[in-house]
C-alpha positions, 0 to 999 in steps of 0.5 A: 171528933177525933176520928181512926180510919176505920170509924171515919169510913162508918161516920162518913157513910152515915153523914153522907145518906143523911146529907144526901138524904136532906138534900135530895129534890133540891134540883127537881126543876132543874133544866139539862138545857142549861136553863135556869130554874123556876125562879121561884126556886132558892138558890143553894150555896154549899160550903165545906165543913172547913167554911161551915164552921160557926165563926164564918156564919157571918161571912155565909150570910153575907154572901148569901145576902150578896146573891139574892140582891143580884139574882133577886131570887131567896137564897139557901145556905147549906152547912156540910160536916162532910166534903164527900156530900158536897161533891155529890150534892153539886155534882148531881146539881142538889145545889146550885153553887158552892165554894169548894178545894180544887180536888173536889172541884175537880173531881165534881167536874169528872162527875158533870162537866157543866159543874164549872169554876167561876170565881176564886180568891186572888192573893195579895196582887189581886191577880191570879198570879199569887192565888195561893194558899199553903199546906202544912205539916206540922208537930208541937213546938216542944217536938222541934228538936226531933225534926231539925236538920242542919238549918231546916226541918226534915219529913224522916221521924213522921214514919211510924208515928201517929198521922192526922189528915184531915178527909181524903177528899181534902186537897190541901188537907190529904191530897197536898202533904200525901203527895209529898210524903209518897215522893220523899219516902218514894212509896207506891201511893197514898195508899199506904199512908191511911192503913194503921200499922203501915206507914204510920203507926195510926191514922187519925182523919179530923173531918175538917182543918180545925179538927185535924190541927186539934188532933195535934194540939190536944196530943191525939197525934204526933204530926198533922196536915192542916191549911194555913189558918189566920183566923186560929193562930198568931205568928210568934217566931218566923214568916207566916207561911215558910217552913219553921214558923210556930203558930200560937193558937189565939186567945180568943180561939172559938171552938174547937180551938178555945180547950187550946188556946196558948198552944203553940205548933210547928211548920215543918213543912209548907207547900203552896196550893191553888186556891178553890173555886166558888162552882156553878152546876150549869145545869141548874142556872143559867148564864145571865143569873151567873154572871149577875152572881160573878159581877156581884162578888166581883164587885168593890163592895164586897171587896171592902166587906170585912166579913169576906175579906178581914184585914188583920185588925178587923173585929171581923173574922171573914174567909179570907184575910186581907193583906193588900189587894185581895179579891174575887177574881172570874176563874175558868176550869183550866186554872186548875189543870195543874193538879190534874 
């Protein structure tokens, strides 16, 4: 699970032809008039492997059962281990939707430009105006010392040490705290942060924020990126979010967090991120089923399903977690020029 850069690449090609593989002819009937297809065709929902994980299978479902009653078509959930196919898959219109970080979505879009966001999570407001959630970088708790600077926490001592990103197809995951790294150090690239021996003395790439995160836990890595994870982690010192809160893995964490549990992490870092687009390949459905898709997920009930949107003290672990007013909300490609 715990993987160096130069295994990642072999594994990854691997996954990528095997996933390709079992996709492919997905789209056989697929219109590039923009058409729906034969009706008779299921619809394909692609998750990334974050949302692929066992515990949201709930949430999958529900969705998947949300979809077909508004389309009245039979719905297919497609499960990735790899964010590199579902880029592909959906770019090449393998599948017809999928829930996808704003880098992929965008790099999907560069691909097919009928590839299009049209929903995402708002934040607590229920608007569009806090739709965000936060990268972190983060160390173990018992190594705070060694990144404290006056009142605050410093990136400095992460040079040299052993770093897990989670893909670099990973918006929140790679792209976010690279960025960051590259200004704070003033680096030519990114490129220099996923060579070992260059900047970081190893690099470790999880394949997912569960995996990255237990690089960290179980000691694999020194310092780690990861997105905000309600479902793993209780807040025991600070304000969710900010940096300088210590996460502590839950008690019931499901795999791969339950050889973890009780072990606590620090934020040294946080940034802010858009949240990712649920896309639609044009391609393959056309406006109407899109609309009937985006109106349903729109919708009260599924605003009130604790299998989407979990407040804190439900026995529900959705994909989201609700604080006050969250919600699906429509979303167009221009939301996310920002990170262009």
């Amino acid at each position: 699970m715990f993987w160096n850069k130069r295994r990642l690449k072999v594994i990854s090609a691997m996954f990528f032809m095997t996933g390709l593989f079992l996709l492919a002819g997905c789209n056989s009937n697929a219109q590039a008039d923009g058409e729906s297809q034969n009706s008779a065709e299921p619809i394909k929902i692609a998750f990334y492997p974050n949302e692929s994980a066992s515990e949201f299978e709930q949430s999958r479902n529900e969705i998947q059962t949300i979809v077909s009653e508004a389309t009245g078509r039979d719905v297919e959930i497609v499960i990735s281990t790899d964010y590199n196919i579902v880029i592909e898959s959906i770019a090449n219109g393998q599948v017809d939707l999928a829930y996808m970080g704003p880098d992929g979505y965008i790099e999907a879009n560069r691909k097919n430009e009928n590839v299009q966001a049209i929903l995402t999570n708002s934040g607590a407001s229920g608007t569009l105006e806090d739709a965000v959630y936060y990268s972190f970088i983060v160390v173990n708790e018992e190594d705070t010392a060694e990144y404290q600077e006056g009142d605050g926490y410093t990136l400095e001592p992460i040079e040299g040490k052993t770093f897990s990103f989670v893909s670099n197809s990973s918006t929140s995951g790679f792209r976010v705290p690279s960025q960051a790294i590259v200004d704070q150090f003033g680096l030519g690239s990114s490129d220099e942060l996923i060579i070992d021996g260059d900047f970081f003395n190893k690099v470790l790439f999880g394949g997912s924020h569960q995996g990255s995160a237990v690089n960290l836990l179980k000691g694999d890595a020194d310092v780690a990126a990861f997105m905000n994870m309600a479902q793993y982690f209780d807040v025991v010192e600070g304000e969710e979010n900010k940096a300088g809160v210590v996460y502590q893995v839950k008690a019931d964490a499901e795999a791969p967090f339950d050889t973890v549990r009780g072990e606590k992490v620090r934020v040294i870092h946080s940034i802010p991120v858009l949240n990712g687009p649920f896309v639609v390949n044009r391609d393959n459905l056309d406006e109407e089923t899109v609309d009937k898709i985006t109106q349903a997920m729109m919708s009260e009930e599924v605003t009130n399903n604790e299998a989407i949107f979990s407040p804190k003290d439900s026995e529900s672990v959705g994909l989201y977690q609700k604080e006050a007013d969250e919600q699906f909300v429509e979303v167009t490609d221009s939301f996310y020029d920002p990170l262009r």
